[in-house]
TORLUM-138172 format. One record per residue: x, y, z of N, C-alpha, C in turn; residue in three letters. Coordinates in steps of 0.02 Angstrom, whole numbers, plus 50000, padded with zeros to 5 digits. Layout:
% TORLUM-138172
XYZXYZXYZALA ...
***
This chain:
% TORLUM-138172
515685028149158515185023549186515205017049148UNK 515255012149180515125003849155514375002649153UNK 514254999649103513704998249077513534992149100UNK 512924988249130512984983249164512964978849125UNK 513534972449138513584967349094513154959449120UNK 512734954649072512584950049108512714945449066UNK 512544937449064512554933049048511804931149024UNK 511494932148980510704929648978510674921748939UNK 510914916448991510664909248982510164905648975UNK 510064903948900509334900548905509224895048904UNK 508654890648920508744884048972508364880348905UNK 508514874148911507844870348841507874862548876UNK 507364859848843507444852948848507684848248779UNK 508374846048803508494841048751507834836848714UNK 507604833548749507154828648725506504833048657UNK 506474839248670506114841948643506644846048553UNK 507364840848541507654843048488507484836948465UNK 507454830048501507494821848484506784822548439UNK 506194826048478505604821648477505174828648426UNK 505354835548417505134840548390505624843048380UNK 505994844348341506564847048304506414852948268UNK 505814855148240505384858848204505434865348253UNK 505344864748313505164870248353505614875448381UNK 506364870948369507084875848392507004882548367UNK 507194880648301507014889948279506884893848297UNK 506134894648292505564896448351506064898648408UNK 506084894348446506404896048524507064900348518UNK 507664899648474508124904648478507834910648448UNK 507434910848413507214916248404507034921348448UNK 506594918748502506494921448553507014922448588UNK 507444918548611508084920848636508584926048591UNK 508494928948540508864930748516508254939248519UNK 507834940348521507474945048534507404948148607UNK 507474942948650507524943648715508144948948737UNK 508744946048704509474947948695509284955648668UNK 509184957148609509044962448565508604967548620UNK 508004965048667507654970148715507934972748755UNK 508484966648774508904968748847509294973448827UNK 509574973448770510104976048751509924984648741UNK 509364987148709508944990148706508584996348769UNK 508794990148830508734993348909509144995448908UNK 509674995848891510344998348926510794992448933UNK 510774986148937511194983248963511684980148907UNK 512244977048927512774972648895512544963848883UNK 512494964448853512294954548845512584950648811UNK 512764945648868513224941248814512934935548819UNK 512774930848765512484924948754512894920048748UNK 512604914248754512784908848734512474902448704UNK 512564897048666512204893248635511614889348680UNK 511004890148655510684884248693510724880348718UNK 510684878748801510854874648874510164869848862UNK 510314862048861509874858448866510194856048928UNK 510914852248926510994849148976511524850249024UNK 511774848249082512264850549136512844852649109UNK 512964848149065513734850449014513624858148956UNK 513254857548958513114865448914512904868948953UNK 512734868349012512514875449062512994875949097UNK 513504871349122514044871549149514464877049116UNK 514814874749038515304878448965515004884648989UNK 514474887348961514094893648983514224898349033UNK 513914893949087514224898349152514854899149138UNK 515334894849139516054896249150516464901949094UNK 516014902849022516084906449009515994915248999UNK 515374913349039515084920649070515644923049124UNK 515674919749163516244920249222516814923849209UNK 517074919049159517894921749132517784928649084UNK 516944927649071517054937549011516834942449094UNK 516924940249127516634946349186516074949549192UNK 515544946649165514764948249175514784948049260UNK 514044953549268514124956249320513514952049363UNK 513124948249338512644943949338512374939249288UNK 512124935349320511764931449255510984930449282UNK 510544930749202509874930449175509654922649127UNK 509334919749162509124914849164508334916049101UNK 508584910449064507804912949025507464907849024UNK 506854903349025506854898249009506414897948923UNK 506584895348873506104895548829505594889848815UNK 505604884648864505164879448865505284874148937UNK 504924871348927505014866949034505874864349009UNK 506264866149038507114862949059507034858949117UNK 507174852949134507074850349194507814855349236UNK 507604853649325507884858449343508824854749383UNK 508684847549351509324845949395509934845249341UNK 509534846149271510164851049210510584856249230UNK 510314859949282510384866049284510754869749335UNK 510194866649414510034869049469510884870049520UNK 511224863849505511964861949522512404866349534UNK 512574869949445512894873249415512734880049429UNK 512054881849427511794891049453512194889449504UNK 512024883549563512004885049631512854886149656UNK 513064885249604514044884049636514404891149592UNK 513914897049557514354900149541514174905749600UNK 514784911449585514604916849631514344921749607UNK 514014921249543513774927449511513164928549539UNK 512874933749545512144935149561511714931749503UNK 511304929849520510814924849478510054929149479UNK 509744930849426509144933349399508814929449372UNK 508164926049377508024924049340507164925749292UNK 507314926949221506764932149209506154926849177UNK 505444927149224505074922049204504554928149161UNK 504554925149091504134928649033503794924248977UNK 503664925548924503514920548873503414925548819UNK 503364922648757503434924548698502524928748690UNK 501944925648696501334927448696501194932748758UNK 500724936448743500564940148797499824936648819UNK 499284934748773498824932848819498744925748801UNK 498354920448828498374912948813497764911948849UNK 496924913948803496424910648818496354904548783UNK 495444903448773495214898948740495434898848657UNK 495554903748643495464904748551496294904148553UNK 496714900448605497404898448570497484894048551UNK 497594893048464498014886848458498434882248494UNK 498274874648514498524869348548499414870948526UNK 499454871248487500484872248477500564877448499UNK 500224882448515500584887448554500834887648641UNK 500584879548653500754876948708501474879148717UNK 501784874248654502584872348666502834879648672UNK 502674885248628503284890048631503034895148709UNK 502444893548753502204896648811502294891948895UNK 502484888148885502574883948945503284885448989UNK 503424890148993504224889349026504144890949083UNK 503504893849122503464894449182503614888549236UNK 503304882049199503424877749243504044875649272UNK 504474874849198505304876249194505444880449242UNK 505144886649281505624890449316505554888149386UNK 504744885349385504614884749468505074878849492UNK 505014873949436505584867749464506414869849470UNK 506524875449431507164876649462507184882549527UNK 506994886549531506824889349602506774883649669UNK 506374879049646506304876449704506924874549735UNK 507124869749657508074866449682508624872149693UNK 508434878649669508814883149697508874885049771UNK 508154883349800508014885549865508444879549915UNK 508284874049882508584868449934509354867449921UNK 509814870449883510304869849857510674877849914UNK 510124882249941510364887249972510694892349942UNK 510394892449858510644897849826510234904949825UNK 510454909449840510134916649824510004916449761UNK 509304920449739509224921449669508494926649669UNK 508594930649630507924936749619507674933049560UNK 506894935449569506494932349492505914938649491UNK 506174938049413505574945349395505174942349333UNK 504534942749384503924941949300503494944549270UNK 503414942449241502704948049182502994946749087UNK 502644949949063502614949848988503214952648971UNK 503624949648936504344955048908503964962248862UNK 503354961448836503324968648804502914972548849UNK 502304968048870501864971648884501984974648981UNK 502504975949015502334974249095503204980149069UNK 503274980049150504094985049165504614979849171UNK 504354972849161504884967849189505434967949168UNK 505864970449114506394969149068506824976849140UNK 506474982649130506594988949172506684985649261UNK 506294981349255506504977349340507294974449323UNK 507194969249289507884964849255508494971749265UNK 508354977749227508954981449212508934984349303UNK 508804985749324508744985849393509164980449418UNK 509004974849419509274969549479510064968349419UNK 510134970649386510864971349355511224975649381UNK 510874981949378511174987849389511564986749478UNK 511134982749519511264981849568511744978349576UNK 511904971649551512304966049516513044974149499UNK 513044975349471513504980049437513994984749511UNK 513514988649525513824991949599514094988149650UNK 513904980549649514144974749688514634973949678UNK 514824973349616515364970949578515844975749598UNK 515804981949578516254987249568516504988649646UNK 516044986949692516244987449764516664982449787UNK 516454975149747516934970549791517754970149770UNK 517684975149709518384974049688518854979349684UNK 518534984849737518744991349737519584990949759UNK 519894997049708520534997849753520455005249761UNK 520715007549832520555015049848521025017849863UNK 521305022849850521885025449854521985031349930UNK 522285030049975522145034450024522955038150034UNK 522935044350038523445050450061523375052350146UNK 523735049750189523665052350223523315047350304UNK 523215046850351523095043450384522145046550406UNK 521655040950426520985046250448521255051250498UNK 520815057750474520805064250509521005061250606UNK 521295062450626521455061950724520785064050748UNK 520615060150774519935060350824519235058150787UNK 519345057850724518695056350692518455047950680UNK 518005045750704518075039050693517445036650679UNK 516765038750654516225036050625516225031350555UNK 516905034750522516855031850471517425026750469UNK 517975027450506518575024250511518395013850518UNK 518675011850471518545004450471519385002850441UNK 519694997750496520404996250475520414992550392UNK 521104993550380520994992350268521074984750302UNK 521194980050326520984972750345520494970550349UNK 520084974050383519234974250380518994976850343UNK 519114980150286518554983450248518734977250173UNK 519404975550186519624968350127519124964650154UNK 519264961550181518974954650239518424954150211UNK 517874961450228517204963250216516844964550153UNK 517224965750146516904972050064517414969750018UNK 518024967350012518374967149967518664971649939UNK 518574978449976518834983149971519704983650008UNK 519904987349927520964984549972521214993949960UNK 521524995050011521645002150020522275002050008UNK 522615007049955523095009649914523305014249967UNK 523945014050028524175021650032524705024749975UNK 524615030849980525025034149931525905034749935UNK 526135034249912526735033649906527225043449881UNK 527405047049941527535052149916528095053349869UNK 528505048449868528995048849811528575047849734UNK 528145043749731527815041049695527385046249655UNK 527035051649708526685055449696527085060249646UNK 527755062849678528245068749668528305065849586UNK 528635059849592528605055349524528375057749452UNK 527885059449486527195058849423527055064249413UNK 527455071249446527265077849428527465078849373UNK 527155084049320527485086449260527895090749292UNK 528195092949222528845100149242528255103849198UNK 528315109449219527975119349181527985116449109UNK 528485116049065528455115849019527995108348972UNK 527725102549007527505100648969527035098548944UNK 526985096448892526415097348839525775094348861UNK 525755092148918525065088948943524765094048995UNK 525335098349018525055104549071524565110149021UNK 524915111748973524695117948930523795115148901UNK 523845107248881523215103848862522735104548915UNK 522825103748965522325103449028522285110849050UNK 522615114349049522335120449059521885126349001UNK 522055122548941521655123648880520795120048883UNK 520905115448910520335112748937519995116548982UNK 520305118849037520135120849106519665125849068UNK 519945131249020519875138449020519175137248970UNK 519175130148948518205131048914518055129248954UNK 517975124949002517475122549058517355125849113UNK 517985130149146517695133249211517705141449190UNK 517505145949241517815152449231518255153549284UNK 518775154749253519605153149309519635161549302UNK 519425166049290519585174049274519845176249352UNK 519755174749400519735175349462520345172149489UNK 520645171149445521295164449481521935166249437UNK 522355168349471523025169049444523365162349410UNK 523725163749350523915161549303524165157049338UNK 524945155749394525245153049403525165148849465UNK 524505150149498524125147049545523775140649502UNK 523235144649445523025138249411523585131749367UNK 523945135549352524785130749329524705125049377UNK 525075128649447525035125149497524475120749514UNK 524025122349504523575116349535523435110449465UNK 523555109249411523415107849361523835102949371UNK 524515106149388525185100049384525095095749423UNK 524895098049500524845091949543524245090449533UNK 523565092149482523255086849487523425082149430UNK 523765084049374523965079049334524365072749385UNK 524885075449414525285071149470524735064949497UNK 524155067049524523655065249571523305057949511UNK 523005062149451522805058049391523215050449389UNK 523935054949349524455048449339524465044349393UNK 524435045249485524615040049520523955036749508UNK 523505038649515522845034649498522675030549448UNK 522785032049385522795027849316523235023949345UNK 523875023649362524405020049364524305013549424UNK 523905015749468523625009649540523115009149523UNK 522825011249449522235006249432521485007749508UNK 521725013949530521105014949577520415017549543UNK 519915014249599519185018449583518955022449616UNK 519455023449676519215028249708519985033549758UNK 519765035949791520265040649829520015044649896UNK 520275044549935520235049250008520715051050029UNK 520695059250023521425062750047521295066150129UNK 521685064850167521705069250220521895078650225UNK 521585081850208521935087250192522345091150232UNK 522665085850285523155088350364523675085350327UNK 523595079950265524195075850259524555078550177UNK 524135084550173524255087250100524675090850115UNK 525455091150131525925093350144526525094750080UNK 527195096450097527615097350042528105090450036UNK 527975085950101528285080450122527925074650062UNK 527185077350060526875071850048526785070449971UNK 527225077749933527275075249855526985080549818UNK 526515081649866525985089249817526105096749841UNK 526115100949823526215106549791525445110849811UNK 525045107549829524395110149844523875106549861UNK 523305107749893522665103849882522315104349823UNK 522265095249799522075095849724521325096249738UNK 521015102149748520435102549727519965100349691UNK 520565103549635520105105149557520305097849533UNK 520735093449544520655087749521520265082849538UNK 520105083749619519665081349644518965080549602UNK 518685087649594518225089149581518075086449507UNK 518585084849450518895083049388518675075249403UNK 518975072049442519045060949433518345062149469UNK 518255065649496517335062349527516925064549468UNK 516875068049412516625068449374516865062549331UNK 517485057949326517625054949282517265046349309UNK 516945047849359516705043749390517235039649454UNK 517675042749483518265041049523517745043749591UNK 517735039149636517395039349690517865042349756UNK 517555046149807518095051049827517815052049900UNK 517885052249964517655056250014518225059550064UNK 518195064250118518765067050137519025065750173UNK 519625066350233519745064750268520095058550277UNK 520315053950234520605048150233520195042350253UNK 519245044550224518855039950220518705034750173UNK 519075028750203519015025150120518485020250097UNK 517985020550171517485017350150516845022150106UNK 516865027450146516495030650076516545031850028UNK 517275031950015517465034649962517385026949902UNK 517545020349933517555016049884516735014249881UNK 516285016749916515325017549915515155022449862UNK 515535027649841515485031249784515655028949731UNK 516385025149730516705025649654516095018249641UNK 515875014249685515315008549656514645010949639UNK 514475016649648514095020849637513955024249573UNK 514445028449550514865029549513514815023749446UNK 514805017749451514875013849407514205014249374UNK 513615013849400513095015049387512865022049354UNK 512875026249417512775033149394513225037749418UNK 513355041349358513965047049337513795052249375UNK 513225054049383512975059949410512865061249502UNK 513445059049519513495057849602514155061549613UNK 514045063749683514605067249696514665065749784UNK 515005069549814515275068649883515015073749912UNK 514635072949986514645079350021514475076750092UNK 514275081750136514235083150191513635085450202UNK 513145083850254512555088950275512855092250335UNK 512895100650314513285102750372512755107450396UNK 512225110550371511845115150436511115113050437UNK 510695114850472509895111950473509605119550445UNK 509165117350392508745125350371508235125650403UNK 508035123350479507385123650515506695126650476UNK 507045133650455506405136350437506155134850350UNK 506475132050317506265131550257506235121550258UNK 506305118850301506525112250307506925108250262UNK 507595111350262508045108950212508745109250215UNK 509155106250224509835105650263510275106950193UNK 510775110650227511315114950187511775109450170UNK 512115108250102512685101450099513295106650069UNK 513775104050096514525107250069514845104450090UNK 515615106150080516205102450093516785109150082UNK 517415107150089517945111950086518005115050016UNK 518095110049966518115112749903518125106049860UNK 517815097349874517605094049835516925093949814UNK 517025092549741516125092149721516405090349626UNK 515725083849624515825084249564515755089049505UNK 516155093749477515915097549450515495099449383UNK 515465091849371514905092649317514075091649341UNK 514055094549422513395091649443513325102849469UNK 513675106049471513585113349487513175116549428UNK 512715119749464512275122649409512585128849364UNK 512635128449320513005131349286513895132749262UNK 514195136249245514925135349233515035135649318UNK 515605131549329515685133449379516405136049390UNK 516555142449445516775146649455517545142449499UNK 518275145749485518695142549499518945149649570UNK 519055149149609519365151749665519855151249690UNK 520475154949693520825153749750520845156449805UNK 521025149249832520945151549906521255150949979UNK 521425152950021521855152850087521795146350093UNK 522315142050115522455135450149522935134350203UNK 522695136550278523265138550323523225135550354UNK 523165127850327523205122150385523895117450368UNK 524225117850307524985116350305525285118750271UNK 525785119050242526415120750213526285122750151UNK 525705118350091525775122050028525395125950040UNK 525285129749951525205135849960524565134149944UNK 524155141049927523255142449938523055138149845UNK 522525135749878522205131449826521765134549777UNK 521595129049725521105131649666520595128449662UNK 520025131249710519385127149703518565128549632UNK 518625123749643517865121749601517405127749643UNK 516955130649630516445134749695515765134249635UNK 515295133449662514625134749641513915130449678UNK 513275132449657512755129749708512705121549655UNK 512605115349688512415110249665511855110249638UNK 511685106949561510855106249533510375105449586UNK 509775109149558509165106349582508885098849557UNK 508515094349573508215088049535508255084649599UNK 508145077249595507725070549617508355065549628UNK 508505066449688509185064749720509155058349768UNK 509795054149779509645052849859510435050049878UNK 510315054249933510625053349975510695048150011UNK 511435045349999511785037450012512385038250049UNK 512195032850117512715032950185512635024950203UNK 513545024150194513555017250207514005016950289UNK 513565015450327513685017750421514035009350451UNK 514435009350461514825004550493514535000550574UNK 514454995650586514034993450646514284987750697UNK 514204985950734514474981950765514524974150747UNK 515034971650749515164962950736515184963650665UNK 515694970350646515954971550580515394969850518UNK 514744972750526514134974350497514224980750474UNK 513574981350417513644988850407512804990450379UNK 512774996250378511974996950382512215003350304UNK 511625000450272511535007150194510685011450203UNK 510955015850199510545022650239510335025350175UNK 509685024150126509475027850078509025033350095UNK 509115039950065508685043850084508475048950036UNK 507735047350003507555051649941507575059149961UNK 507815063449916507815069349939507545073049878UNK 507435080149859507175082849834507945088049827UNK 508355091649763508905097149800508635103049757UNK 508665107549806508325114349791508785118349757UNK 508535122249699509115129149656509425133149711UNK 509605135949691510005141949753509705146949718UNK 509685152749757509165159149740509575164749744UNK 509275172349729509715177049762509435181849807UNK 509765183649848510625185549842510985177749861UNK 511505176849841512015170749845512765173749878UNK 512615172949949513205174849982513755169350001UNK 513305163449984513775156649990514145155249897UNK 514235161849857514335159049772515185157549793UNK 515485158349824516245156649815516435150949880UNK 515885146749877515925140949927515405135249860UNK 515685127249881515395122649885514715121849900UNK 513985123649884513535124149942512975121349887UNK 512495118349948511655117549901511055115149952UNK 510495113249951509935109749990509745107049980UNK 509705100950017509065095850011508665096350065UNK 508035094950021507485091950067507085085950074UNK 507175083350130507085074350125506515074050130UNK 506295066650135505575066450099505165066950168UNK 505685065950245505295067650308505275075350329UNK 504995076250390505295084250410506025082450449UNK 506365088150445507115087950440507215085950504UNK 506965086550577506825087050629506855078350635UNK 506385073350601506195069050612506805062550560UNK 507035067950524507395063750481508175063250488UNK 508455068250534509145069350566509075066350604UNK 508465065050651508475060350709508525053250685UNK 508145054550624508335045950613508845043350577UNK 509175047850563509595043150533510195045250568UNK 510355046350647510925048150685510635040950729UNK 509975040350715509775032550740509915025950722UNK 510105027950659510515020950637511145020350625UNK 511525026350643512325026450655512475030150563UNK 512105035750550512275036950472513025040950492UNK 513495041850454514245044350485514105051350442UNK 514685056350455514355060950430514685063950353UNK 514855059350331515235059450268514605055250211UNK 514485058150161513795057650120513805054550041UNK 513465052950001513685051349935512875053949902UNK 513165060249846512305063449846512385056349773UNK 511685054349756511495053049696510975054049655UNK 511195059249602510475061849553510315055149519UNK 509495055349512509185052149470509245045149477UNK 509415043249536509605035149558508935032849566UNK 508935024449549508405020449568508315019249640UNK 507835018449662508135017349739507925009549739UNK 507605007149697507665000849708508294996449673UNK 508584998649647509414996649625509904997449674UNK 509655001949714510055004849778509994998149825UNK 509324997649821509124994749907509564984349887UNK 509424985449787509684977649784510404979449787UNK 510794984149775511564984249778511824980849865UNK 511434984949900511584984849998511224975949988UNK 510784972949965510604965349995510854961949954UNK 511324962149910511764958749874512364959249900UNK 512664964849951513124965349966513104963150073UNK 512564961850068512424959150138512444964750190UNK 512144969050166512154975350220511234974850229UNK 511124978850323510594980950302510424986550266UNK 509754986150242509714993250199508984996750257UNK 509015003250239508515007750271508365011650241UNK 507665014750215507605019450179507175025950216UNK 507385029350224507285035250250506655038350212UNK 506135036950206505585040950165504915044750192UNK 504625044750158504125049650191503735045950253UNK 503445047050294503035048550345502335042050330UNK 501955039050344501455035050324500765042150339UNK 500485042750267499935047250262500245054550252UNK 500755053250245500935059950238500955063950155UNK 
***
């Protein structure tokens, strides 16, 4: 997981080094604590020297730019006039935050007159907002007290969002195989999903693949299956089956490190002996989506590159499917063939092999166990007309699995959304949701909803009922 990186630029007025020189201190100080809080949230911060005028906010930006911050945070520590400034925000392409706070938390009657200078930066922000507005620049502003209010926890929010933007527009996705024949909800040509999203689709190369297989004997096969044998319980899986699947997922790994992808969608019609592999990589599958490698099936590469930006944020996401309705408990069954991140299965999870009699290689080595229970949601990015796309959030609740467990040597788990299931399948087959899924534990949903309006999608959130 990438840690979200920003730029936190702070704004001053020259005239106030000419005419009070005394008071700088003071003010980087605050900027330099500001830095230390953010940092503190979670985030990456990179600073730069005090911006009085166009030529130092200009240097700044351009050097935020070239370190690859994922946004920039605007601070002001005293009134900056706003046409220092306003120019330069307005011509970069970074997402722009700007965090209106002050050093004091309260400012009645019993404040000292100098505590003017180090509390006035509000004004500073409204004059640049405004010229931001007429300049036609996008920009979020979050305020309140840096100690006393959630504002800094908003800030790491509209980063975090800033971050999944990022990681989406520069996705490369690696696809095996052509989309599944007949399936087309999710299908968006790799011209249009560049064009759109900036998303550029990698097909696989089967020589390429074959390439990158180890031979039995070496020393990176014996390591990964030394691995395998603390993390899963493989007792159930013949020796030379798990070999086998190990090698071609090392194969699978190396082409990936090597195209620099964040994500992947295999067709599993196109997982042939033609096509380089030796098997369906399951278990590797199940392996890079834990490594945060974004993944969906079928030779879907728009979901799959909606995960690995996902993914950048939070680790704890995986791929699935809502495949049955639990009418009577109101809670819909999620699985898939045999992907799932497997550090999200409750407990060790169990390695299987299993029949694969839809081509040529031989029977696979899957991941099998029920997905955690916890505070999920479920994320569908649905494709729309005049090459639009709609982001489908939907808080869910995912339930333990109980016993008896007749689904333990399958992929399987439940959610229950925050509508009745009845009302909430309807709606979201109402806004074109496709049926390929991205679960996410413990996600913000308001990081969610700024990732989709930073990325110019609509967003929809699927939630509870009014009064309910």
């Amino acid at each position: 997981m990438a840690t979200p990186r920003i730029g936190l630029l702070s704004l001053y007025l020259a005239l106030y080094d000419k005419a009070l020189p005394d008071i700088r201190p003071q003010m980087e100080a605050f900027y330099a604590a500001m830095a230390e809080a953010l940092t503190g949230c979670g985030l990456a911060v990179e600073t730069a020297p005090v911006c009085r005028l166009r030529s130092e906010v200009s240097a700044a930006v351009s050097d935020f730019e070239a370190g690859g911050v994922d946004a920039l945070v605007t601070l002001h520590l005293a009134y900056s006039p706003s046409l220092e400034a306003a120019e330069v925000l307005a011509g970069t392409s970074l997402p722009l935050i700007i965090l209106d706070t002050t050093p004091d938390y309260g400012f009645g009657p019993d404040r000292h007159p100098d505590a003017i200078m180090y509390n006035h930066g509000i004004h500073g922000v409204q004059d640049l907002c405004n010229l931001l507005i007429r300049h036609g620049k996008a920009f979020h502003i979050e305020a309140g007290h840096w100690e006393r209010s959630d504002v800094l926890d908003r800030i790491v929010s509209r980063a975090q969002s800033a971050r999944m933007a990022a990681a989406m527009r520069t996705a490369r996705a690696g696809r095996l195989g052509d989309p599944f024949p007949g399936m087309g909800d999710f299908v968006v040509p790799p011209e249009t999903l560049q064009s759109t999203l900036g998303v550029v689709t990698v097909p696989a190369d089967p020589a390429a693949l074959h390439a990158y297989l180890p031979g039995p004997d070496d020393m990176a096969v014996a390591a990964e299956l030394a691995a395998d044998g603390r993390r899963f319980d493989s007792r159930g899986v013949d020796s030379e089956a798990l070999t086998d699947a190990v090698r071609t997922g090392l194969a699978l790994r190396r082409w990936l490190e090597a195209e620099r992808l964040a994500a992947l969608t295999i067709n599993f019609l196109a997982c042939n002996r033609a096509s380089g592999l030796s098997t369906m990589p399951f278990l590797e599958i199940g392996k890079a989506m834990a490594r945060g490698i974004g993944y969906a099936g079928e030779g879907d590469v728009l979901t799959a590159a909606l995960m690995g930006a996902l993914c950048s944020v939070y680790p704890r996401t995986t791929f699935t499917e809502m495949f049955c309705p639990d009418w009577a408990e109101e809670r819909i069954f999620l699985s898939h063939m045999g992907e799932v991140n497997v550090d999200l299965l409750d407990g060790k999870a169990v390695l299987a092999e299993k029949p694969f009699p839809w081509t040529d290689v031989r029977d696979s080595v899957c991941p099998t166990g029920c997905l955690q229970g916890g505070r999920a949601v479920l994320v569908n990015l649905a494709p729309g007309p005049e090459e639009e796309y709609t982001l489908i959030l939907a808080p869910v609740e995912m339930i333990a699995g109980g016993e008896p467990d007749l689904l333990r040597d399958t992929v399987h788990g439940w959610c229950r959304p925050a509508q009745s299931i009845d009302k909430f399948l309807a709606a979201y087959s109402h806004l074109g949701g496709t049926h390929h899924c991205v679960l996410v534990y413990d996600a913000d949903l308001k990081a969610l909803t700024g990732f989709g309006e930073l990325m110019g999608w609509q967003v929809r959130i699927l939630a509870a009922e009014a009064g309910a």
